[in-house]
N, C-alpha and C positions, 0 to 999 in steps of 0.2 A: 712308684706312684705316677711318677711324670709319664712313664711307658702305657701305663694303665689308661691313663686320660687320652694321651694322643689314641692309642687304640678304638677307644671309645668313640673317640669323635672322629675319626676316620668311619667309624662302621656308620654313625649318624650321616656325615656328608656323602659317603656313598650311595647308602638307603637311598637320600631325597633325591640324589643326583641321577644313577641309575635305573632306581626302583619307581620313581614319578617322575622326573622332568622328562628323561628321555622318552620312556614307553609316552607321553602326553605329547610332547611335541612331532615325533614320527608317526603318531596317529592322528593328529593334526593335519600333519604335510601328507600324510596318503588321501585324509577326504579332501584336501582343497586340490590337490594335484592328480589324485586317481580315484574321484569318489568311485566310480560303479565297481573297479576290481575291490579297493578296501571292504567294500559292501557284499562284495560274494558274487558277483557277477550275475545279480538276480535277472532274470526275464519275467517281465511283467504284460499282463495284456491289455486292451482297448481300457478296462474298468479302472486298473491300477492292483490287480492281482496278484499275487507271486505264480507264477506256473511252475519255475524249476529257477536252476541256475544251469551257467553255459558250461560249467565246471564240475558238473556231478550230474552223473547219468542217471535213468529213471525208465521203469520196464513197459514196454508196447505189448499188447497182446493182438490186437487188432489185424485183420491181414493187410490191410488197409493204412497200415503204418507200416516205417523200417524201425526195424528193433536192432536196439541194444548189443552189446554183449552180454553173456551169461556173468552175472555176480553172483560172490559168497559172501558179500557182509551185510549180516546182522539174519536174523532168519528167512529175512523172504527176500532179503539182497538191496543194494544198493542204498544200505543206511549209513548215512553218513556220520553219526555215531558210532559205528562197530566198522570201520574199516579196516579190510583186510582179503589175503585169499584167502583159498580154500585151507593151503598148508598141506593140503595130501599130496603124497608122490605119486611117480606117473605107473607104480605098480599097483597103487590102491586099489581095489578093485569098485570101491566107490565112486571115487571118479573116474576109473575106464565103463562103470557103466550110466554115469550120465553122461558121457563124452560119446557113447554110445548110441542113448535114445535120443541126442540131440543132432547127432551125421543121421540116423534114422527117417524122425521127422525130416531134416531139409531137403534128404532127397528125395522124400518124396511128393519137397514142392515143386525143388527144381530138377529134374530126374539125369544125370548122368553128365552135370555139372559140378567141377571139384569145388569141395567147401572150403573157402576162406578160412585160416584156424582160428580168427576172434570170432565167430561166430559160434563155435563150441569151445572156450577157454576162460576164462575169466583173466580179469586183470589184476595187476599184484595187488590196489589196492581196494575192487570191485568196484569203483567209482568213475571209471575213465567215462567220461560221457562221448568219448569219438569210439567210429569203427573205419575201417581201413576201406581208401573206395574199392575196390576187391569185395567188402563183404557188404556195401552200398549196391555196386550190379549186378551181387549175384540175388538181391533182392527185389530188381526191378522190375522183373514178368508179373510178381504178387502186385506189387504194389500200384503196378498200371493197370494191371485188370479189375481191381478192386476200386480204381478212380476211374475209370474210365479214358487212362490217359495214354496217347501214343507211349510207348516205352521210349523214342528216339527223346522227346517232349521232354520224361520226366529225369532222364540222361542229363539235359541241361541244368534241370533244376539241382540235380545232383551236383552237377560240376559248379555254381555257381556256389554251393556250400562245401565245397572242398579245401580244405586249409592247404598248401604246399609246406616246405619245410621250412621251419623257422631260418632267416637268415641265408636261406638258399640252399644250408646243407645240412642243418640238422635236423636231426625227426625222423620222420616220414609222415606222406602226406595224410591229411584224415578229415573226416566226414563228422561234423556237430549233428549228432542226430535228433536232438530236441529242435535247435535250431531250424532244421530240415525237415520235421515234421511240421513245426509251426506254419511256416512258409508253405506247404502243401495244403495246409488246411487254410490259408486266405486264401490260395489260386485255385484249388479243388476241394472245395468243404467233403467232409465226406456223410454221410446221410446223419441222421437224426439217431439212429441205434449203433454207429458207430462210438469204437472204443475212446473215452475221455483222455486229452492230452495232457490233463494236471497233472502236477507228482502225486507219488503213492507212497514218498517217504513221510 
């Protein structure tokens, strides 16, 4: 019986201890110590919006924006809900033929330029909201001539949203592309029937 009791009240002290104080106080000390990451690292606009987060990608269709990588989660991709890859191998023929129509399309934006492989890949978790600056200049001709903007011009813009690697040496470097479009559209709006920058999760 003595065994019984202690056991008992172990599982109760644990519970409280564990199961509330801790999860309460560490979520405590991340809003007062790191509200925006605790929060999701939402981006909000002029109104007080949500547009996106800096953390989970979101698809451009516009030529007039830089897009994305290719996502496979959730059905039309990048839901943050259903992440995940594709999970097919590189014999599938499902995906050698969207890997396909999508080397297709680029080059015949950008003609006889090699394509970056995040730009036909998906990411393990189809949420990576960076692309690689490699797949940032191979989209710059679209994207200048679509603003109106010297390609040298939007070069800088690019490089001033280039992450390097954490710490000096881990990673590799990468391009926030919500980020980068944001900023493109307060230095060069793009017309009135251009493609909306909201999410579309």
């Amino acid at each position: 019986m003595k065994n019984l009791t202690t056991a008992i009240l172990m599982t109760i002290v644990t519970t409280i201890l564990l199961g509330l104080i801790y999860p309460l106080v560490v979520t405590g000390l991340a809003q007062v110590i790191f509200p925006e990451q605790a929060n999701g690292s939402l981006i909000r606009g002029a109104d007080g919006t949500i547009i996106g987060s800096r953390l989970i990608g979101q698809p451009f269709s516009s030529p007039g924006y830089f897009r994305s990588r290719p996502s496979a989660a959730g059905a039309n991709g990048y839901d943050a809900g259903a992440s995940s890859g594709s999970n097919l191998g590189p014999t599938n023929l499902k995906l050698i033929d969207r890997v396909k129509g999508e080397v297709e399309k680029l080059q015949a934006e950008n003609p006889g330029k090699p394509i970056p492989i995040d730009l036909v890949t998906t990411s393990g978790s189809g949420l990576d909201p960076h692309i690689s600056p490699a797949a940032a200049e191979f989209q710059v001709p679209r994207v200048a001539k679509e603003r109106g903007l010297a390609e040298d011009q939007l070069r800088q813009i690019v490089a001033a949203h280039t992450q390097g690697r954490q710490f000096g040496f881990l990673g590799e470097p990468a391009v926030n592309v919500l980020e980068l479009n944001l900023d493109l559209d307060s230095k060069k709006p793009m017309p009135a029937t251009g493609a909306n920058t909201a999410p579309k999760q």
